[in-house]
TORPA-4810 file (N, C-alpha, C, O; in nm, 3 decimals):
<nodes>
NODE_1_-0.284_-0.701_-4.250_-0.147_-0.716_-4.205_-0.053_-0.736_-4.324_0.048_-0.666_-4.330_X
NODE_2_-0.078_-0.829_-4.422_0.002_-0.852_-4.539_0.002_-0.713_-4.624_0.099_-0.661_-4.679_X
NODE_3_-0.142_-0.660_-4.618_-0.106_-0.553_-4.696_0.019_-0.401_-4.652_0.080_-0.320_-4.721_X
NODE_4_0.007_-0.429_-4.488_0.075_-0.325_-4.455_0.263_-0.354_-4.474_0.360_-0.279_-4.466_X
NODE_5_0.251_-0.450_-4.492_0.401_-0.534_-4.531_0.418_-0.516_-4.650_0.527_-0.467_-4.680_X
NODE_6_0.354_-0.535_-4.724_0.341_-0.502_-4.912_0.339_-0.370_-4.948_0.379_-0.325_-5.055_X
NODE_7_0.282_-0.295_-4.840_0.312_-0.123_-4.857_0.464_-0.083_-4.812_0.531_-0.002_-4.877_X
NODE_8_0.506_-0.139_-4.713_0.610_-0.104_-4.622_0.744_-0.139_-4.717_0.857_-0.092_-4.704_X
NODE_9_0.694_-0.243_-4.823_0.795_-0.342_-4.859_0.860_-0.225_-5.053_0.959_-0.185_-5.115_X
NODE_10_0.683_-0.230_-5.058_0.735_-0.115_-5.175_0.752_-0.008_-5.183_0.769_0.044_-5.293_X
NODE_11_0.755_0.080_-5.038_0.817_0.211_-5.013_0.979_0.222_-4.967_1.057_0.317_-4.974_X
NODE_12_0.997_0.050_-4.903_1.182_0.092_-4.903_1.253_0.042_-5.061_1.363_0.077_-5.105_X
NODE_13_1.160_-0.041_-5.120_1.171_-0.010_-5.274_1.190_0.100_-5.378_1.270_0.121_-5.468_X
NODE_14_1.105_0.148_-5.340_1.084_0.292_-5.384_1.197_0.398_-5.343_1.236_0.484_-5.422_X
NODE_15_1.239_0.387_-5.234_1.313_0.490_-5.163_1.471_0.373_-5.221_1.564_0.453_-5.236_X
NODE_16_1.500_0.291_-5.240_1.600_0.259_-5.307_1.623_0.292_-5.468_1.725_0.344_-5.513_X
NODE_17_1.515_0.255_-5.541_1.511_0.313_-5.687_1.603_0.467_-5.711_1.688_0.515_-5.786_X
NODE_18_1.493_0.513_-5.552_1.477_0.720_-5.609_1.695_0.710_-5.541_1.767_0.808_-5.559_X
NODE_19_1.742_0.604_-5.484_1.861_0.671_-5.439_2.002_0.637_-5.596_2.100_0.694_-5.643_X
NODE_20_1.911_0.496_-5.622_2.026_0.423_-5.727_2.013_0.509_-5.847_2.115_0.518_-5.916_X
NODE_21_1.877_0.593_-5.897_1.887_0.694_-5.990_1.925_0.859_-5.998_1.917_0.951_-6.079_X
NODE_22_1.977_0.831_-5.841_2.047_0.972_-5.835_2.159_0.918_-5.832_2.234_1.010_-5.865_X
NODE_23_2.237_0.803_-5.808_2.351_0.821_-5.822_2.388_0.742_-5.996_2.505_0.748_-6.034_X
NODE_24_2.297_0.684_-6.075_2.297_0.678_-6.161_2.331_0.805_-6.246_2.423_0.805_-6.327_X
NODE_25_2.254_0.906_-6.224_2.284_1.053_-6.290_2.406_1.102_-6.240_2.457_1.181_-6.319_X
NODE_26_2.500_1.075_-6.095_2.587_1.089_-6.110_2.705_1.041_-6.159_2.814_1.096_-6.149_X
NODE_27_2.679_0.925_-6.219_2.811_0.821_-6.265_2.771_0.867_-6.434_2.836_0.817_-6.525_X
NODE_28_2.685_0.942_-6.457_2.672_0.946_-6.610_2.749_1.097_-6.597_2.867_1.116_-6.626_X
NODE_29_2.668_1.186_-6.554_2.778_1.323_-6.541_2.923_1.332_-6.512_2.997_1.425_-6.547_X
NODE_30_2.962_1.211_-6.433_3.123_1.170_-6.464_3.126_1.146_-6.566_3.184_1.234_-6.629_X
NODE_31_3.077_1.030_-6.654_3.106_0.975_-6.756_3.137_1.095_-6.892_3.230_1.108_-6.971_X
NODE_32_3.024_1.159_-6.875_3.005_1.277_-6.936_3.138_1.431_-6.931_3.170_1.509_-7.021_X
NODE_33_3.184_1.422_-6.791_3.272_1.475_-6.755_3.430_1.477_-6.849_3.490_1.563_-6.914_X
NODE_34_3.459_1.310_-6.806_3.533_1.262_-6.847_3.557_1.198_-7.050_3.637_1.119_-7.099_X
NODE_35_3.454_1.276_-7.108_3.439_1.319_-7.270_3.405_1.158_-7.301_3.382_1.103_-7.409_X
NODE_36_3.409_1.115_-7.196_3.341_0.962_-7.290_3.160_0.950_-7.311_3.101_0.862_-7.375_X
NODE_37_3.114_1.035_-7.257_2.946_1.047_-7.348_2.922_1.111_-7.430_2.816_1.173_-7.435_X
NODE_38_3.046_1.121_-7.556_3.037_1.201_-7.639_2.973_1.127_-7.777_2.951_1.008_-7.753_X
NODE_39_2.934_1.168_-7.927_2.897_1.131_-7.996_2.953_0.984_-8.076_2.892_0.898_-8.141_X
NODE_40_3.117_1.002_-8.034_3.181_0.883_-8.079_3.168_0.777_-8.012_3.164_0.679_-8.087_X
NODE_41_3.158_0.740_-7.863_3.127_0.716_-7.766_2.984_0.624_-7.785_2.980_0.502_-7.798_X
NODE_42_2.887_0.701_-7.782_2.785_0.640_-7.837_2.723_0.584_-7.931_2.614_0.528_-7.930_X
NODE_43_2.822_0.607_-8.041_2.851_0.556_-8.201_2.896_0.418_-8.193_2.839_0.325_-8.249_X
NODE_44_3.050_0.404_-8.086_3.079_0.297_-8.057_2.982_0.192_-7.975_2.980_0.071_-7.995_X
NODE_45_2.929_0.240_-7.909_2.806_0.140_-7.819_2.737_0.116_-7.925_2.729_-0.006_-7.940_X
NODE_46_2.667_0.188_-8.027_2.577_0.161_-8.145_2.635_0.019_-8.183_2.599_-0.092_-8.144_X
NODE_47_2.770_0.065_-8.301_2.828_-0.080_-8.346_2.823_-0.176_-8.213_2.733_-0.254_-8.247_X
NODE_48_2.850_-0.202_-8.129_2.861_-0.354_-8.055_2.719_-0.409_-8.069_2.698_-0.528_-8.090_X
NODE_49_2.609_-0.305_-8.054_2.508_-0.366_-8.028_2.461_-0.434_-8.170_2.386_-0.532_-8.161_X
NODE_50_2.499_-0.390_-8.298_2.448_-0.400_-8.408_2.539_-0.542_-8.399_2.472_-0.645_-8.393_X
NODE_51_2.675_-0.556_-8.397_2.761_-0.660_-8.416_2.687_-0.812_-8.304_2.690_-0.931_-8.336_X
NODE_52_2.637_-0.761_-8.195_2.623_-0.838_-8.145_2.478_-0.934_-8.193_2.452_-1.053_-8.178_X
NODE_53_2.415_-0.840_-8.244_2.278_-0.885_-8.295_2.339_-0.985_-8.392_2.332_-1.107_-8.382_X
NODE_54_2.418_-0.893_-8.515_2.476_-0.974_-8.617_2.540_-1.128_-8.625_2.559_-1.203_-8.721_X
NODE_55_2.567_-1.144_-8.476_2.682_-1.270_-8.449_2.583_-1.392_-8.405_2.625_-1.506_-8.385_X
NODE_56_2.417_-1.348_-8.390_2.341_-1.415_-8.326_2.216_-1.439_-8.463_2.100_-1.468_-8.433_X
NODE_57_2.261_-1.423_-8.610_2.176_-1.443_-8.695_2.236_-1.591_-8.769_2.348_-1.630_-8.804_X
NODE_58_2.129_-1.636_-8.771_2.142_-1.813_-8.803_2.176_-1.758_-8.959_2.158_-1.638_-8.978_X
NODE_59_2.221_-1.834_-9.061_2.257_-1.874_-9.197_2.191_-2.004_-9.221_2.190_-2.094_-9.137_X
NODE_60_2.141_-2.011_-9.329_2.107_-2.106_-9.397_2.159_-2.158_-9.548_2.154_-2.079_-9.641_X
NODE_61_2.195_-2.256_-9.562_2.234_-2.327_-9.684_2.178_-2.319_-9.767_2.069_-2.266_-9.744_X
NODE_62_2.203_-2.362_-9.931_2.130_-2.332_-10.027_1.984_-2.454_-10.058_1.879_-2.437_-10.121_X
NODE_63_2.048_-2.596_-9.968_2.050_-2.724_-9.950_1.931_-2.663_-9.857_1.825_-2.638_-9.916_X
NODE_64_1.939_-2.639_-9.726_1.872_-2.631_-9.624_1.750_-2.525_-9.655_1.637_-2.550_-9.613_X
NODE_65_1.777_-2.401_-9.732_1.654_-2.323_-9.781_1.566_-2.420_-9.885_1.445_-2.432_-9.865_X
NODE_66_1.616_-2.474_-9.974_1.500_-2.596_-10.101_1.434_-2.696_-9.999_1.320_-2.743_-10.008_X
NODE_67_1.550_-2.727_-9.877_1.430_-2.825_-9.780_1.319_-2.750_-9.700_1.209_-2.798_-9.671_X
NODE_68_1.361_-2.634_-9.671_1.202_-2.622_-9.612_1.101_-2.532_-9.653_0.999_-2.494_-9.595_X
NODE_69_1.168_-2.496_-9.811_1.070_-2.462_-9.934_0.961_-2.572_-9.964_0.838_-2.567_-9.964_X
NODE_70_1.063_-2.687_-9.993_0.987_-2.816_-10.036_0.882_-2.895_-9.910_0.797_-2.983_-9.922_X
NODE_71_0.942_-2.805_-9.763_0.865_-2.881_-9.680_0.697_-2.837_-9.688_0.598_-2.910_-9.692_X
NODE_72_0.713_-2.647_-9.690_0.625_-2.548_-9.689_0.535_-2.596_-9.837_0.415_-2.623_-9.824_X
NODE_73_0.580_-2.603_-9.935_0.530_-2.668_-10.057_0.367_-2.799_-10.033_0.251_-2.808_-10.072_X
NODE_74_0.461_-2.873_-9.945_0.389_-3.013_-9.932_0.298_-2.964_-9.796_0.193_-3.024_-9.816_X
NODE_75_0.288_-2.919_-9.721_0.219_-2.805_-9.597_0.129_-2.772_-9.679_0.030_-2.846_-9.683_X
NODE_76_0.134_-2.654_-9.770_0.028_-2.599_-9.828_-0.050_-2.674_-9.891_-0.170_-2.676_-9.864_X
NODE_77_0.023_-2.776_-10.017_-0.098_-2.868_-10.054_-0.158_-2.929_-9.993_-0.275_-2.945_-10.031_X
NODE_78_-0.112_-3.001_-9.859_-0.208_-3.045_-9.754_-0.306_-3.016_-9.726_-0.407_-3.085_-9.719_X
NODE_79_-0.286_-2.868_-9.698_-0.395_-2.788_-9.644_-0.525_-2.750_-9.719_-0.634_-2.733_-9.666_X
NODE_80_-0.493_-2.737_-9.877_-0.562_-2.688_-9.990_-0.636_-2.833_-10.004_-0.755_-2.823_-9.973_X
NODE_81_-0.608_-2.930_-10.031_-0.693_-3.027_-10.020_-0.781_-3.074_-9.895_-0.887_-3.133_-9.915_X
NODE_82_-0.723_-3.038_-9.731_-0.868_-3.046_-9.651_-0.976_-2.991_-9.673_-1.087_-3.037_-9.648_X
NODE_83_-0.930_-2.809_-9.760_-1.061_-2.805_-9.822_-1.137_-2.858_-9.902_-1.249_-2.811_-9.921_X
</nodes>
């Protein structure tokens, strides 16, 4: 019984996917229509995504890189002496 529910359940699944990717192909052939899927277009989506990566990269200090040089430092000798 569960299984026939789990079949039933991923065929109106299925039959939703196959409808949202046909009209997916049609909102892109507008898009396309309308000269905005053109090379510049997608150039511009390039940069945001690069910018957005960019805005999400931590910096570190000159202060804060010698501390966890010096931390990694005292780590390794640790380790070299359990052997």
């Amino acid at each position: 019984m569960a299984n026939s529910r789990f079949r039933a359940v991923l065929s109106t699944l299925q039959n939703e996917e196959s409808i949202l990717q046909s009209q997916l192909g049609k909102v892109r052939d507008a898009i396309a229509a309308l000269g905005g899927a053109g090379k510049d277009y997608q150039r511009r989506q390039q940069v945001r995504k690069v910018k957005a990566v960019a805005k999400n990269v931590r910096r570190m200090t000159a202060a804060q890189k010698k501390a966890v040089s010096d931390r990694m430092k005292k780590y390794w000798q640790e380790r070299k002496k359990k052997k």
